[in-house]
BAMARDREN-842861 format. One record per atom (N, C-alpha, C): residue number from 1; residue in one letter; atom name; x, y, z. Coordinates in pm, 1 decimal. Layout:
N
(NUM,'a','CA',(X,Y,Z));
...
//
This chain:
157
(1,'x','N',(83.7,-117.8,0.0));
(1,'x','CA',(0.0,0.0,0.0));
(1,'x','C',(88.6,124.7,0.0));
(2,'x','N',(34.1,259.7,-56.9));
(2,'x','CA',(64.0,358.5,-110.2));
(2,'x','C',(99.5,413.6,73.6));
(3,'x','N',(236.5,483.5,65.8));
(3,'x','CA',(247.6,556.1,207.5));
(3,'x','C',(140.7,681.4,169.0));
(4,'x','N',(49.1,699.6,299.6));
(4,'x','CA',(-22.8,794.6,361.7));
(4,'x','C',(31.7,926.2,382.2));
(5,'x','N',(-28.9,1027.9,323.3));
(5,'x','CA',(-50.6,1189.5,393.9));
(5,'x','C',(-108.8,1201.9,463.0));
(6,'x','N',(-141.5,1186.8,542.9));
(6,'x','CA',(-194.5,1176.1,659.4));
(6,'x','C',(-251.7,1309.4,801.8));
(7,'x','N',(-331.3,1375.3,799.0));
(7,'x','CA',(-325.4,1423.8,983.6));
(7,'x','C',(-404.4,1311.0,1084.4));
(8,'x','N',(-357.8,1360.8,1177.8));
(8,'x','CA',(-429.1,1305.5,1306.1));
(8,'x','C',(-623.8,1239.2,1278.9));
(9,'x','N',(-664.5,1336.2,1278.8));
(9,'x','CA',(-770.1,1293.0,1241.6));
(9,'x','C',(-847.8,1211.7,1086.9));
(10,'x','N',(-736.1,1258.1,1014.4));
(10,'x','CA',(-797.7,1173.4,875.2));
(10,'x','C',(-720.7,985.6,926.9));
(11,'x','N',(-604.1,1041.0,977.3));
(11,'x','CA',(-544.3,870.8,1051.4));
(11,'x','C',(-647.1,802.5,1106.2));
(12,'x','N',(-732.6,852.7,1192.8));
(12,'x','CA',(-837.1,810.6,1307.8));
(12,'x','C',(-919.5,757.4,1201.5));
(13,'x','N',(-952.2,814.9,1135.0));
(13,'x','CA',(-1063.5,815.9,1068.0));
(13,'x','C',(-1012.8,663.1,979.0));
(14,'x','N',(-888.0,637.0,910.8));
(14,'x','CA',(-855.4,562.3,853.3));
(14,'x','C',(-833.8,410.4,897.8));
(15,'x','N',(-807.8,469.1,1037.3));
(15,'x','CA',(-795.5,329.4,1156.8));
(15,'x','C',(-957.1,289.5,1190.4));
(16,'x','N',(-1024.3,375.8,1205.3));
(16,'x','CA',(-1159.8,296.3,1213.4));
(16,'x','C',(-1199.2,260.9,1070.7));
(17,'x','N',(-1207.9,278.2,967.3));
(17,'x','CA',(-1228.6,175.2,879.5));
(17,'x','C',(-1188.6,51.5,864.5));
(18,'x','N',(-1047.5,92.0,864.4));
(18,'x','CA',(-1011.8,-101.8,920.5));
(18,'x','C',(-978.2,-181.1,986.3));
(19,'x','N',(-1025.5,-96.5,1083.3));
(19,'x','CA',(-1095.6,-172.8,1231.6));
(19,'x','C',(-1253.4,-257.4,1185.7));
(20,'x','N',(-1344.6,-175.9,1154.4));
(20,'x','CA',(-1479.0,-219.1,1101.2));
(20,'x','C',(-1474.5,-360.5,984.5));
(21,'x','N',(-1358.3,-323.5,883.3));
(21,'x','CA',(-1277.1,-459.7,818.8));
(21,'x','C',(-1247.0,-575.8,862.8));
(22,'x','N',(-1158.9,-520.7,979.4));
(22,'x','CA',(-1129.1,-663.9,1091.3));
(22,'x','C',(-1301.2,-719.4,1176.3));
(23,'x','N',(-1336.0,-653.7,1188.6));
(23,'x','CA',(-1535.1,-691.5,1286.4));
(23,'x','C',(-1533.2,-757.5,1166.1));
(24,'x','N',(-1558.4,-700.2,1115.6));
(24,'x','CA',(-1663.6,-775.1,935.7));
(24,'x','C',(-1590.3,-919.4,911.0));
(25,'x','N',(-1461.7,-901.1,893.4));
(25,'x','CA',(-1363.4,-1025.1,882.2));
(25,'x','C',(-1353.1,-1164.2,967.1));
(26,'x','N',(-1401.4,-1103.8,1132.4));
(26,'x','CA',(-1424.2,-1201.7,1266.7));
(26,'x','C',(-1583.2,-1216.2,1218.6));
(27,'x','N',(-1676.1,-1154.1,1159.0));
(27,'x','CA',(-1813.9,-1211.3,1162.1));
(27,'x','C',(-1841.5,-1293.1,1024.8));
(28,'x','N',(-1752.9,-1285.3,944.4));
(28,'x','CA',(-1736.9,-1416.3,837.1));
(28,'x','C',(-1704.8,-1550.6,892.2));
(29,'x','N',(-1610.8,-1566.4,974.6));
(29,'x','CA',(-1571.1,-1659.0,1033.9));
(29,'x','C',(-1669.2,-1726.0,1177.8));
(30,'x','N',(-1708.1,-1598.1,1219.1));
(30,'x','CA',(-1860.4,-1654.5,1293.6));
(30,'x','C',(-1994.6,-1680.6,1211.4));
(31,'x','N',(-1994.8,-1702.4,1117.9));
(31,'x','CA',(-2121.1,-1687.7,981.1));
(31,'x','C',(-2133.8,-1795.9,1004.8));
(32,'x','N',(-1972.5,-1896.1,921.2));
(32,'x','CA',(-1971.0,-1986.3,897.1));
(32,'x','C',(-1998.4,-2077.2,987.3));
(33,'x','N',(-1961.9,-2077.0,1096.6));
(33,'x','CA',(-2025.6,-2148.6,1232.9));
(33,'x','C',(-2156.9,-2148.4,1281.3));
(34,'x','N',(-2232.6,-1989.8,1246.5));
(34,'x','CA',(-2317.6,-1998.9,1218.3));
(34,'x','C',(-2431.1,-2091.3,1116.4));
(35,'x','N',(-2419.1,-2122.9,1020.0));
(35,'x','CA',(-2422.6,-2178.7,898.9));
(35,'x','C',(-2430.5,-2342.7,942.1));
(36,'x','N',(-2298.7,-2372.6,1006.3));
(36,'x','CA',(-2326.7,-2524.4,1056.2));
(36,'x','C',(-2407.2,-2554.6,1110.9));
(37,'x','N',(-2373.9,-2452.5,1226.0));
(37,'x','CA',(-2532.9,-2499.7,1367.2));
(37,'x','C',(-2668.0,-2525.3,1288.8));
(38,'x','N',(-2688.9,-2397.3,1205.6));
(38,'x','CA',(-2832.1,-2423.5,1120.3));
(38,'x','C',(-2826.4,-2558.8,1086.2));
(39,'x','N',(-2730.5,-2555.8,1016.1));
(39,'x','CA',(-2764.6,-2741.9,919.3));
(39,'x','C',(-2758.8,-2853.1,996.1));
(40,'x','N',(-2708.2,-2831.4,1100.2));
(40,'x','CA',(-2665.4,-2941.0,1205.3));
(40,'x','C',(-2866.9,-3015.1,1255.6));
(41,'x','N',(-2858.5,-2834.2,1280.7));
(41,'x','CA',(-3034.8,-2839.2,1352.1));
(41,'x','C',(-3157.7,-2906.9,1278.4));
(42,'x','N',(-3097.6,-2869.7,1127.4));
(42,'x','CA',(-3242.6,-2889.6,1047.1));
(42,'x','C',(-3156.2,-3044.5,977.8));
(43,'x','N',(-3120.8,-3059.7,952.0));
(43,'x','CA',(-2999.6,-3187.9,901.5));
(43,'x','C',(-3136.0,-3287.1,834.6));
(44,'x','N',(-3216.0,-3326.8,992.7));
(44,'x','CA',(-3315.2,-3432.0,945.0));
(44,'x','C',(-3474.0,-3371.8,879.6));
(45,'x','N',(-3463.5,-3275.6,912.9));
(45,'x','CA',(-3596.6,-3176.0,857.8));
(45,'x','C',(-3619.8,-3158.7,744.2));
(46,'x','N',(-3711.5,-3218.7,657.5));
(46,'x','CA',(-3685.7,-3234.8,495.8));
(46,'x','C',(-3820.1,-3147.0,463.2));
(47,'x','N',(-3812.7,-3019.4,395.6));
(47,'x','CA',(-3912.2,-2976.5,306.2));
(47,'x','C',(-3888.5,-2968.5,173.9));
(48,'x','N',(-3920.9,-2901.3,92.7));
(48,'x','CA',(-3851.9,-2835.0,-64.8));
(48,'x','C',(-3799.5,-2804.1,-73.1));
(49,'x','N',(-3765.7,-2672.0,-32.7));
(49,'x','CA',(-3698.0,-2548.5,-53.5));
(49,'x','C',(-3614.6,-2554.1,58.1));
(50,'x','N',(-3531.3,-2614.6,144.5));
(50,'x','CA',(-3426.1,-2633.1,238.3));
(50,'x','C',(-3299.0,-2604.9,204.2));
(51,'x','N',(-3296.4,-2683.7,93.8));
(51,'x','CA',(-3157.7,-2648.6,46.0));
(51,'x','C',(-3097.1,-2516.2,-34.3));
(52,'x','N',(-3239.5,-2446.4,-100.1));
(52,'x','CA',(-3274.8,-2257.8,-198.5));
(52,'x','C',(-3230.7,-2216.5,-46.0));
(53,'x','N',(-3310.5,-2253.3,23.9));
(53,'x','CA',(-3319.5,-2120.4,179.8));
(53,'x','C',(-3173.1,-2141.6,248.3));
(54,'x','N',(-3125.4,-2249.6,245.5));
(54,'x','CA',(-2979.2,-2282.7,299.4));
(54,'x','C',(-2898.2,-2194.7,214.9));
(55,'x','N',(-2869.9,-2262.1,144.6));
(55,'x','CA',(-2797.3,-2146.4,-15.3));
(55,'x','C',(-2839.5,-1986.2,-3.1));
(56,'x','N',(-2908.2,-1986.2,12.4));
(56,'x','CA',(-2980.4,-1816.6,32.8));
(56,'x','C',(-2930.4,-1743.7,141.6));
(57,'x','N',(-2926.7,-1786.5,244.0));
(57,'x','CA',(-2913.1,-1785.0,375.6));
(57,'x','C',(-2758.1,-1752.5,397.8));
(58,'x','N',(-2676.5,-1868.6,381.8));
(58,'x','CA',(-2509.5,-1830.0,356.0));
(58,'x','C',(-2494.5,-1732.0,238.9));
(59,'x','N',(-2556.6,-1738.0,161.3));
(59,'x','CA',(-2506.7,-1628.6,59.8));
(59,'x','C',(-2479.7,-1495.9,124.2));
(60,'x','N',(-2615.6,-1453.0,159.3));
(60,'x','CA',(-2647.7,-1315.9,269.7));
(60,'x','C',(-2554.1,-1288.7,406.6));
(61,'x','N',(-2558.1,-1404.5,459.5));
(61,'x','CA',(-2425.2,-1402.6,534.8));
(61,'x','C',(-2256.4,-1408.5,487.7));
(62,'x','N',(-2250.3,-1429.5,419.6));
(62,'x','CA',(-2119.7,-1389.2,313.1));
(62,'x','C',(-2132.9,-1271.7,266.7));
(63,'x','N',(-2227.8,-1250.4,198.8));
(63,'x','CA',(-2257.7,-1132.4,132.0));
(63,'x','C',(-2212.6,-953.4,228.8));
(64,'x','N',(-2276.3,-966.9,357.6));
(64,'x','CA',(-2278.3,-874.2,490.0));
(64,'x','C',(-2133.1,-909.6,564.5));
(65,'x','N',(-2069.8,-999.2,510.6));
(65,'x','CA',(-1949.9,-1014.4,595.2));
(65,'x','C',(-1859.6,-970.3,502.1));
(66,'x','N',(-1760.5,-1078.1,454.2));
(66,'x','CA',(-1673.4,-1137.4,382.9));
(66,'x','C',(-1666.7,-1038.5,248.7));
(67,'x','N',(-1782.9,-998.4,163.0));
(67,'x','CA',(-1780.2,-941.3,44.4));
(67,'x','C',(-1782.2,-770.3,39.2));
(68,'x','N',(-1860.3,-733.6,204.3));
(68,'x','CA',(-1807.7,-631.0,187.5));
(68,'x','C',(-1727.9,-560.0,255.6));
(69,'x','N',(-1652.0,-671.0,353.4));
(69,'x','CA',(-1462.7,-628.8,364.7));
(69,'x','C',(-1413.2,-589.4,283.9));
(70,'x','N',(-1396.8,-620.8,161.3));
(70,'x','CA',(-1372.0,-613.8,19.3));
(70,'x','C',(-1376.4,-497.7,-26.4));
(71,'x','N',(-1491.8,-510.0,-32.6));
(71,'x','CA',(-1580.1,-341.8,-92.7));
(71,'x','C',(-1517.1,-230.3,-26.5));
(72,'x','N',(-1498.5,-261.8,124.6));
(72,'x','CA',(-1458.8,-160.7,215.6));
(72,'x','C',(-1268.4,-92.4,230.4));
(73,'x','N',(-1216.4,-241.8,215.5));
(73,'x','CA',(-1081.9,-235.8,128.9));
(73,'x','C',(-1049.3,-196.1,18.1));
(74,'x','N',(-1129.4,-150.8,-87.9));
(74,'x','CA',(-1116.5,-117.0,-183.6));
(74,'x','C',(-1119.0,64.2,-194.3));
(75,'x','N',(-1266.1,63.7,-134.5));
(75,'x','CA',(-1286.9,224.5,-81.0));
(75,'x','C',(-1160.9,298.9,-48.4));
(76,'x','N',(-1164.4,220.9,106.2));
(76,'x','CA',(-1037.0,248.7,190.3));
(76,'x','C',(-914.6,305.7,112.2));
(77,'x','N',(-882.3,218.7,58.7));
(77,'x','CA',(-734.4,256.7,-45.2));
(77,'x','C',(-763.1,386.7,-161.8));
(78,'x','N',(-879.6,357.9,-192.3));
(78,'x','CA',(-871.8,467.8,-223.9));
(78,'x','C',(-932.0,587.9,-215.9));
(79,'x','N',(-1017.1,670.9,-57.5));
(79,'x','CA',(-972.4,744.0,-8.0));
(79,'x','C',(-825.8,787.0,18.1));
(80,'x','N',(-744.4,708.2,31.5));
(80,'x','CA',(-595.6,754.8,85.9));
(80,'x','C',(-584.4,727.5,-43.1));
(81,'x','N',(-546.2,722.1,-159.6));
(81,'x','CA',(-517.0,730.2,-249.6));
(81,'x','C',(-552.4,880.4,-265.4));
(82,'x','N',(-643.6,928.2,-292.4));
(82,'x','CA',(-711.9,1066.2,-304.4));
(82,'x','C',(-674.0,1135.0,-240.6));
(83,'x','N',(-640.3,1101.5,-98.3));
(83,'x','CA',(-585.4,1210.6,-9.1));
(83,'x','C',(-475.1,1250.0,-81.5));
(84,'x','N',(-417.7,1148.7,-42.8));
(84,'x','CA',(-260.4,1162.2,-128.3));
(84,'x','C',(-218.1,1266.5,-232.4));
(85,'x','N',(-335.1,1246.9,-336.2));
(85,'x','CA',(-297.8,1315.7,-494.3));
(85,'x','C',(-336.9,1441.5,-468.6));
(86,'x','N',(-481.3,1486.1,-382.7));
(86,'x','CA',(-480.5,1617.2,-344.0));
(86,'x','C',(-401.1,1714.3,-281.4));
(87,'x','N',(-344.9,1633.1,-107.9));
(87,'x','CA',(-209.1,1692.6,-87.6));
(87,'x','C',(-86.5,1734.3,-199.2));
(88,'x','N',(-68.0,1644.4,-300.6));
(88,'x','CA',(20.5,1672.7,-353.7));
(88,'x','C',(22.9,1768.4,-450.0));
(89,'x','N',(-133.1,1815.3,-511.7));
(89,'x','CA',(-169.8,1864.2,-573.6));
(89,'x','C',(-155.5,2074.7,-516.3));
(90,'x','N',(-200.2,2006.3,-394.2));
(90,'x','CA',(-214.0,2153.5,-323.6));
(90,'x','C',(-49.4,2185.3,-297.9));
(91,'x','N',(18.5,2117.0,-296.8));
(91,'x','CA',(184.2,2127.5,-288.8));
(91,'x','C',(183.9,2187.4,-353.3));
(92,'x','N',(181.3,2160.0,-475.5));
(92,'x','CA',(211.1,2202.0,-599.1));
(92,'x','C',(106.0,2275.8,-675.4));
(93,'x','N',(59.3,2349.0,-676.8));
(93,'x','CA',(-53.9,2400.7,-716.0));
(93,'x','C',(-9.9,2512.0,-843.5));
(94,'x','N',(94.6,2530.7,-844.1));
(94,'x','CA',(168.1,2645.7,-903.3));
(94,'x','C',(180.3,2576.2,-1055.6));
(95,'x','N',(182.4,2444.0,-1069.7));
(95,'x','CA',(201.3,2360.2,-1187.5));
(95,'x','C',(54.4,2350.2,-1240.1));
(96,'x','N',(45.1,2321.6,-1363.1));
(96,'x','CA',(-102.6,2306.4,-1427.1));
(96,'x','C',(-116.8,2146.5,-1402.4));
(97,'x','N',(-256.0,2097.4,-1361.9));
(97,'x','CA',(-219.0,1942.8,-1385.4));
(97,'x','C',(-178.4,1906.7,-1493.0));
(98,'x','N',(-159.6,1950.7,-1612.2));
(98,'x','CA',(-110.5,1865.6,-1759.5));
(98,'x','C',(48.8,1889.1,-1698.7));
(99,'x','N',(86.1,1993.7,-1675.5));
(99,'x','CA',(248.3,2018.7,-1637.5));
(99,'x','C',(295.2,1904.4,-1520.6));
(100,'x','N',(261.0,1891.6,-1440.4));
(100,'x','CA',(261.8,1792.3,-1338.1));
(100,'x','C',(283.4,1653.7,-1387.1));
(101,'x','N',(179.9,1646.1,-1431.2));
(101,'x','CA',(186.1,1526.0,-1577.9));
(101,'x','C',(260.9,1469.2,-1630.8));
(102,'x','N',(314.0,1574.4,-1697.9));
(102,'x','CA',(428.8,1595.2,-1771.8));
(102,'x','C',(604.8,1586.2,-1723.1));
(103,'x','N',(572.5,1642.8,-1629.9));
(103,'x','CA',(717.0,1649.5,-1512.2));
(103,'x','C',(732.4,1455.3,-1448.2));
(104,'x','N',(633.5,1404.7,-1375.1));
(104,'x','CA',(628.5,1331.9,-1367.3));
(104,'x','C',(627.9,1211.2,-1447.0));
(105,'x','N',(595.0,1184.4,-1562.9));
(105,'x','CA',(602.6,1073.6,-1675.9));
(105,'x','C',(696.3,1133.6,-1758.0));
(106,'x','N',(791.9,1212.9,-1721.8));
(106,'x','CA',(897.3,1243.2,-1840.0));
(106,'x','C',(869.9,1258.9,-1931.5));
(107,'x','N',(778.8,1381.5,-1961.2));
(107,'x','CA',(726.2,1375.2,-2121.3));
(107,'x','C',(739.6,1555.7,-2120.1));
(108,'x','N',(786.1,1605.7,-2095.1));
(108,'x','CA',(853.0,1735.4,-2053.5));
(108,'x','C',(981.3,1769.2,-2179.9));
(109,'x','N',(950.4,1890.8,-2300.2));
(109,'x','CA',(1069.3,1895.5,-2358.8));
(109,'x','C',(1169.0,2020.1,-2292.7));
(110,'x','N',(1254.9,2029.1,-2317.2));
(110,'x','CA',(1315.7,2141.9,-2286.9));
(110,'x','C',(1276.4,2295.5,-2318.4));
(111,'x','N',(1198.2,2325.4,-2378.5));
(111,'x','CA',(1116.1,2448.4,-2390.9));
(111,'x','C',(1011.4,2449.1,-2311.7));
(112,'x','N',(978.0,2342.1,-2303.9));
(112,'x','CA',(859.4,2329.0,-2158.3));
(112,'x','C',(915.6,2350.7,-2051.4));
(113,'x','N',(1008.8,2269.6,-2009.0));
(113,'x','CA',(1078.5,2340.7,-1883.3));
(113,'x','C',(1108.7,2463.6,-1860.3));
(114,'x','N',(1171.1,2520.5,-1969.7));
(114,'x','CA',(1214.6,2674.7,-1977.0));
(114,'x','C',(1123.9,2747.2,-1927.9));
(115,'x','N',(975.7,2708.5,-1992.3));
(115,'x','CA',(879.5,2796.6,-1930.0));
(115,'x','C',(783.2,2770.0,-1847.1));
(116,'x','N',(820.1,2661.4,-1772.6));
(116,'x','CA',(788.0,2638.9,-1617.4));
(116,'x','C',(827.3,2655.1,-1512.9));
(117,'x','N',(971.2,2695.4,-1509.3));
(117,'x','CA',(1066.3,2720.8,-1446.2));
(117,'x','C',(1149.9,2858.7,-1458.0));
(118,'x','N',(1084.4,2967.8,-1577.2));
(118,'x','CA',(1154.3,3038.2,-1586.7));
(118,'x','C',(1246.6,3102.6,-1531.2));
(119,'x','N',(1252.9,3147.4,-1430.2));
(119,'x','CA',(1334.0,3230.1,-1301.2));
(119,'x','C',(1474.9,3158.6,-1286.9));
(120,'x','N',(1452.5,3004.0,-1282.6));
(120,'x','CA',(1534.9,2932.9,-1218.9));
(120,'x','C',(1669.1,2874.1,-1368.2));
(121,'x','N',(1778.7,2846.9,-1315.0));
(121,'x','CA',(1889.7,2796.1,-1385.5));
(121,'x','C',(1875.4,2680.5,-1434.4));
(122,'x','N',(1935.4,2601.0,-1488.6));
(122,'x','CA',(1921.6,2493.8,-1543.6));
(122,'x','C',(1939.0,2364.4,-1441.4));
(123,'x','N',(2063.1,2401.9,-1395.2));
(123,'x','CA',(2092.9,2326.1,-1271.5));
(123,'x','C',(1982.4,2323.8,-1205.9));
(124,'x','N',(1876.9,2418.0,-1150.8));
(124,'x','CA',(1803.4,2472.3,-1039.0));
(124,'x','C',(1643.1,2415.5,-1126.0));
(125,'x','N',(1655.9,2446.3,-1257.7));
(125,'x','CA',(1536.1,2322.9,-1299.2));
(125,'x','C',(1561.3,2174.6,-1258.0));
(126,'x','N',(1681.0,2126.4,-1305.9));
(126,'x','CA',(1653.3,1973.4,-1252.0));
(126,'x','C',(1664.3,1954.4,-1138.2));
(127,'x','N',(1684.7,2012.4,-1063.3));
(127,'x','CA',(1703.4,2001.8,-858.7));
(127,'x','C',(1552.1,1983.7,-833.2));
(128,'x','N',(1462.5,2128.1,-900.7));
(128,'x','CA',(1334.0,2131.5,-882.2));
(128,'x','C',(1239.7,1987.7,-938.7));
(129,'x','N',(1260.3,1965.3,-1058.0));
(129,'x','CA',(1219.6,1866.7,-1133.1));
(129,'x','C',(1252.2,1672.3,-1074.1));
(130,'x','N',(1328.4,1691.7,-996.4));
(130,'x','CA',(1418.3,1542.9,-944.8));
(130,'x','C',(1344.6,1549.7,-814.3));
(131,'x','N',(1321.4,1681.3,-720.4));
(131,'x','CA',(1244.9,1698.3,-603.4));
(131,'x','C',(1136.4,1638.6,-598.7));
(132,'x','N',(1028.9,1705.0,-714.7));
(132,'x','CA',(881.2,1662.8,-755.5));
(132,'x','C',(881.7,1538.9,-778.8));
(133,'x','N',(943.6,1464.6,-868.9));
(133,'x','CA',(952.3,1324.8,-904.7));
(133,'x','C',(995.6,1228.3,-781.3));
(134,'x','N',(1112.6,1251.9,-715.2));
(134,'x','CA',(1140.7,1195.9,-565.4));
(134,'x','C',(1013.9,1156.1,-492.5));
(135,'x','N',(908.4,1328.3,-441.5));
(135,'x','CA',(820.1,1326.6,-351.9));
(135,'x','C',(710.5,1241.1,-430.8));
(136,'x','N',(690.5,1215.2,-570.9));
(136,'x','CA',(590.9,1133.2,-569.6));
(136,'x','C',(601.0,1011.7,-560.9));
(137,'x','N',(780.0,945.3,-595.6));
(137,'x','CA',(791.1,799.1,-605.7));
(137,'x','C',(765.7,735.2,-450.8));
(138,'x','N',(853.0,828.3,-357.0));
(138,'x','CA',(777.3,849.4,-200.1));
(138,'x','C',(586.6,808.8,-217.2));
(139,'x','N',(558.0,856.3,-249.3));
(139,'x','CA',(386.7,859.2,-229.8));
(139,'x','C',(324.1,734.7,-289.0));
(140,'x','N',(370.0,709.9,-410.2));
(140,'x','CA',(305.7,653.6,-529.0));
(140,'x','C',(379.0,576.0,-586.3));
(141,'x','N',(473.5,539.9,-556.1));
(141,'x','CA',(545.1,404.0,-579.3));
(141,'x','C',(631.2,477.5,-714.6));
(142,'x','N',(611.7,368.8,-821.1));
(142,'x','CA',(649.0,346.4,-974.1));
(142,'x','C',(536.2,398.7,-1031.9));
(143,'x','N',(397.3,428.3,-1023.4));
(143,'x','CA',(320.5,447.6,-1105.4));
(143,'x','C',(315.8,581.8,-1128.1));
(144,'x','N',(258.1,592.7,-1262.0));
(144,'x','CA',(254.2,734.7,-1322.1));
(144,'x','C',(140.1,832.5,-1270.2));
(145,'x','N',(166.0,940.0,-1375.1));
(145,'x','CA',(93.7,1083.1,-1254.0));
(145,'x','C',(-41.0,1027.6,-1341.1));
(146,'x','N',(-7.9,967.0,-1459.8));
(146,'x','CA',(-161.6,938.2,-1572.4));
(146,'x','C',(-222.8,804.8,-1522.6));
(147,'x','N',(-158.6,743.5,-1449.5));
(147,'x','CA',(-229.4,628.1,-1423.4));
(147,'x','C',(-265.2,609.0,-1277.5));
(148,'x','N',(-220.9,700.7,-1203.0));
(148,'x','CA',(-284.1,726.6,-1077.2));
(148,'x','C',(-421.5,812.5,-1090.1));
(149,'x','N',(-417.3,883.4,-1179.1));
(149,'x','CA',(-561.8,973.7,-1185.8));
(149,'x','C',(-627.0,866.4,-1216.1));
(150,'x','N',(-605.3,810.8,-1351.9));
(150,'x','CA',(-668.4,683.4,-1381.3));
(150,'x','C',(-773.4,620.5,-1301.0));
(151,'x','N',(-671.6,531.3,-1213.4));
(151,'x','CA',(-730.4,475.2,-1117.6));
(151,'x','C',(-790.6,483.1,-1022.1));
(152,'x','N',(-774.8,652.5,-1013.8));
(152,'x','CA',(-875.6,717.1,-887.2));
(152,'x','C',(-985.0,777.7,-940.9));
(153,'x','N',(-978.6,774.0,-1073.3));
(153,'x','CA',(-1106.4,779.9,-1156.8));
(153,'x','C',(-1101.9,965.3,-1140.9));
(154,'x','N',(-988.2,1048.6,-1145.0));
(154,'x','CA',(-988.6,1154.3,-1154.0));
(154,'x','C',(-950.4,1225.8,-1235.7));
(155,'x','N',(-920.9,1134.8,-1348.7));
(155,'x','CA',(-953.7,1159.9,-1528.2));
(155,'x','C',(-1066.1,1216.5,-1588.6));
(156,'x','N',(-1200.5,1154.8,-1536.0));
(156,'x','CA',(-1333.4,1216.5,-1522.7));
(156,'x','C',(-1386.0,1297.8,-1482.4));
(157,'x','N',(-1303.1,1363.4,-1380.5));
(157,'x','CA',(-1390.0,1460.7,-1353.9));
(157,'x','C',(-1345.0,1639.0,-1443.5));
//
């Protein structure tokens, strides 16, 4: 997982989600025990539909447990994913997102730099330029500035 930007309270906030993950995770594993006892009980009890309502029954209990740990792990990551790209965004705010973009996936020509950096030396562009790229491989691993929006679905908006 992607290291966290984090304050105090968005942390809290992040620890009770998967805290609620871990409950959800211990009540899959009580489902299933659940689930036995039923069949244990009805085992000799023969109607029609025993085995639809059995099947039905664990599904829903999987379904409220187990499936949406999942769901909730998925979220999870990416809230902090989002956090992430916004902090970094507000860092940098001075860059256009296409420039950012650009700086980051190395797709930056040298006249682009010139005039993103104007003020600064050449030396003092790539110090700046190696900084930005550093703080995101920190954040965001190997993946790109285009395929992190991507995936946070912040291409769309």
């Amino acid at each position: 997982m992607m290291k966290s930007i984090m304050n105090n309270n968005f942390e809290k906030f992040i620890e009770n989600i998967a805290k609620t993950e871990k409950n959800l995770d211990l009540l899959y594993f009580d489902s299933e025990n659940l689930i036995d006892d039923l069949k244990n009980k009805i085992i000799n009890i023969n109607f029609d539909e025993k085995d639809k309502i059995l099947t039905k029954y664990e599904n829903l209990l999987i379904n409220v447990t187990h499936e949406i740990v999942g769901e909730i792990g998925f979220f999870r990551q990416s809230i902090v994913g989002i956090n992430n790209f916004l902090h970094f965004r507000v860092k940098y705010n001075n860059f256009s997102d296409e420039a950012l973009g650009k700086i980051i996936d190395n797709e930056l020509t040298i006249i682009e730099k010139k005039e993103l950096f104007k003020e600064n030396s050449a030396k003092e562009i790539v110090n700046e330029i190696k900084k930005i790229k550093q703080e995101w491989k920190k954040i965001f691993k190997y993946a790109s500035y285009k395929r992190v929006k991507e995936n946070q679905r912040l291409d769309e908006l």
